[in-house]
C-alpha positions in Angstrom: 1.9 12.0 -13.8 4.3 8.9 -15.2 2.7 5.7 -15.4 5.2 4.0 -13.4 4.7 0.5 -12.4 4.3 -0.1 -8.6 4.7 -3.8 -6.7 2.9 -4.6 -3.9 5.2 -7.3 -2.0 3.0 -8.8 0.8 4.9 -10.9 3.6 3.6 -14.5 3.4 5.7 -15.9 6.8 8.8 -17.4 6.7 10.8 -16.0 4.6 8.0 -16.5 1.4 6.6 -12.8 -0.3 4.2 -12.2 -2.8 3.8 -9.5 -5.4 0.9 -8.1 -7.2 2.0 -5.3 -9.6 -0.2 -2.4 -10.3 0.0 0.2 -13.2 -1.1 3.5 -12.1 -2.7 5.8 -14.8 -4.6 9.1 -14.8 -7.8 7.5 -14.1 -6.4 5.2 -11.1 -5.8 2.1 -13.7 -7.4 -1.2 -12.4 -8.0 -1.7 -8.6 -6.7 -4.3 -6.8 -8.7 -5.4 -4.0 -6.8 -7.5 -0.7 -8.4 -9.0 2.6 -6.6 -7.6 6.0 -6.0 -11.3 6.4 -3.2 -11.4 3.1 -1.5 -8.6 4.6 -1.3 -9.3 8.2 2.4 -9.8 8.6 3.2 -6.7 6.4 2.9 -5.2 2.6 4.9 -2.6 1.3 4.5 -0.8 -1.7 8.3 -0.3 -3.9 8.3 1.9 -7.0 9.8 -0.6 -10.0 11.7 2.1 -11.0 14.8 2.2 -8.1 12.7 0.0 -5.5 12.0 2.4 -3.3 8.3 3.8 -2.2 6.6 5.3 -4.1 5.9 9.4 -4.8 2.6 10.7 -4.1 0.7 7.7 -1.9 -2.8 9.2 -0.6 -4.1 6.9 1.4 -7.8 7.2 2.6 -10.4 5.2 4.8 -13.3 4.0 3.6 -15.1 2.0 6.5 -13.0 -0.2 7.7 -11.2 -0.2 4.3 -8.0 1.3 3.7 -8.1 2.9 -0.1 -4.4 3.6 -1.9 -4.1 5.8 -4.6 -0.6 7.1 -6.2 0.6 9.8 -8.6 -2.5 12.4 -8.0 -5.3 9.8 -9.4 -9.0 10.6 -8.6 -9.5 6.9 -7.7 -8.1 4.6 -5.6 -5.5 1.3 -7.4 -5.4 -0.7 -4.1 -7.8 -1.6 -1.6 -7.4 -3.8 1.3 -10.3 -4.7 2.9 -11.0 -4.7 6.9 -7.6 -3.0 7.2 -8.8 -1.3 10.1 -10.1 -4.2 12.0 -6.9 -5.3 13.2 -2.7 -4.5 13.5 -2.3 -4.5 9.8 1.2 -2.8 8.0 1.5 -1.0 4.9 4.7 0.7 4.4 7.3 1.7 1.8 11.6 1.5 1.4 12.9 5.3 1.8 16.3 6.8 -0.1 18.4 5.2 3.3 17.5 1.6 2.9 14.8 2.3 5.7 11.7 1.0 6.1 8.8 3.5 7.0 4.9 3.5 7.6 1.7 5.0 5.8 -0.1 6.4 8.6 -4.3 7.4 7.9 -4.8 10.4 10.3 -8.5 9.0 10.6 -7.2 5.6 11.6 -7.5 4.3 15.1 -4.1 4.4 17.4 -4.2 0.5 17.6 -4.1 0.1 13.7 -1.0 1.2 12.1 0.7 1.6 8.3 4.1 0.7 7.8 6.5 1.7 4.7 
């Protein structure tokens, strides 16, 4: 696995983002933990190298926490916190310029993950 650097753009309303960079290694690298409240209006995880999403997300619920890991790591680099207790997006940019959604089979129908 290449330690590639990974952004995490969150969508502050109107028109504002912000971006928390994360740097993936064998061991999962440092974890960086979110409230469902930051991400509300959407996050989306972009590869630095090309922009796009990222290879290899595993995504996994813990509670009602949504855990992110990337590039085959044993633990998690991202955590967002009460993901699961609302309509909360995570998401990624594919190869077309399209925008597509993270979905955790164990997460409810009315909570969704958007790339």
């Amino acid at each position: 696995m290449s330690a590639r650097k990974i952004r995490v753009v969150i969508n502050n309303g109107a028109g504002k983002s912000s971006v928390h960079f994360l740097e993936p290694g064998a061991d999962g690298g440092s974890l960086l933990v979110l409230d469902a409240s930051a991400v509300r209006r959407g996050c989306v995880l972009l590869s630095e190298e090309g922009g796009l999403a990222p290879d290899e997300v595993v995504l996994s619920r813990s509670g009602d926490d949504l855990r992110v890991s990337f590039g085959g790591a044993s633990l998690p680099q991202l955590a967002i916190q009460n993901f699961y207790r609302g309509d909360n997006l995570l998401g990624g940019l594919d190869q077309d310029g399209a925008y597509y959604g993270y979905v955790d089979g164990s997460a409810p129908r009315s909570s969704r993950a958007v790339h």
